[in-house]
N, C-alpha and C positions, 0 to 999 in steps of 0.2 A: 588238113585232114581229108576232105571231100577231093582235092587232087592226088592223092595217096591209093583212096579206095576207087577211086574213077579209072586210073588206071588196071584195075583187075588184076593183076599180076597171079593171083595166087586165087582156088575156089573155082566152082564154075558159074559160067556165064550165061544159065539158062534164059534169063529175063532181058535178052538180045532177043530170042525168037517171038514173032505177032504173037500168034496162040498165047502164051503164057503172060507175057505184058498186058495182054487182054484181058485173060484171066487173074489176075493179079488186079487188074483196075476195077473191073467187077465185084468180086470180092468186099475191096474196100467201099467202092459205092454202094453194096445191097449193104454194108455194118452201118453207115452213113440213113440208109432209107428205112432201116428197122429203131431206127431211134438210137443205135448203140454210142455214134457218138455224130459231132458237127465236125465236116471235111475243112480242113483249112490248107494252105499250099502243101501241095506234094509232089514226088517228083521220082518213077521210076530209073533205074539205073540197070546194068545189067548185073551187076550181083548184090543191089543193096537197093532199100527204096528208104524215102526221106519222108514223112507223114505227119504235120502237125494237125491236132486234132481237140476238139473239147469234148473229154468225154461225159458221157448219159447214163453211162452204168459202172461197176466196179470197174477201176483200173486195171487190178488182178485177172480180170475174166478178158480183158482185151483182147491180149498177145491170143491166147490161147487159143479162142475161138476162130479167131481171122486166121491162123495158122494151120489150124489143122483141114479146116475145109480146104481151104486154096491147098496146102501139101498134096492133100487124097486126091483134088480133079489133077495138079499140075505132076504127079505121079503116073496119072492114067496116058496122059496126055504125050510122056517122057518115056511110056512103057516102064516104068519103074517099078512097077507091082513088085511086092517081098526082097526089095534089095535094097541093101543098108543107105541109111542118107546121103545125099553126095554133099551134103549142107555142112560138112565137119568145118572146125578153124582150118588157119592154113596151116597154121604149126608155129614153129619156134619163131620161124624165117619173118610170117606174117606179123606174129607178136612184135619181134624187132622193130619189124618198119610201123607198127603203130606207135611202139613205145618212142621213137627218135623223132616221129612226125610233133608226140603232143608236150610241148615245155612244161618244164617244171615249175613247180609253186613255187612262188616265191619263198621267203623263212618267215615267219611269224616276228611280226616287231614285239 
């Protein structure tokens, strides 16, 4: 799976340039320094990042907060002000190659 999505094929690849990898690391160390959760291995990629973590507060409230701040600077950052997300799926194409990447369950004894 991690060779699949490493390769990029499809989406973009903002989190190749300094600036946003930066920002993107930030982000997760000020959630980390506010108590929100304890940083455990992580690992930026350029269009996906891998974060394991113990969280300190609701699970639910996670995603959301780390995302939206980092969207709005990495926005400013992309000039992206009022233009729709470039964060979409890739589409059908992308769906395929996860669905082929991940085996099937086994049957139930």
């Amino acid at each position: 799976m991690d060779r699949l999505l490493d390769r990029a094929r499809c989406g973009p690849t903002f989190l190749r340039q300094p600036a946003l990898d930066q920002l993107l690391l930030a982000s997760i160390q000020y959630g980390a320094e506010i108590g929100h959760y304890q940083m455990h291995p992580w690992v930026i990629m350029p269009n996906h990042v891998h974060l394991l973590l113990t969280p300190r507060v609701s699970v639910s409230k996670l995603p959301g907060s780390l995302k939206a701040a980092t969207a709005k600077r990495a926005n400013r950052l992309l000039q992206r002000i009022g233009q729709p997300s470039p964060m979409a799926p890739c589409g059908r194409e992308g769906t395929r190659m996860l669905s082929s990447a991940i085996p099937p369950k086994p049957p139930a004894s």
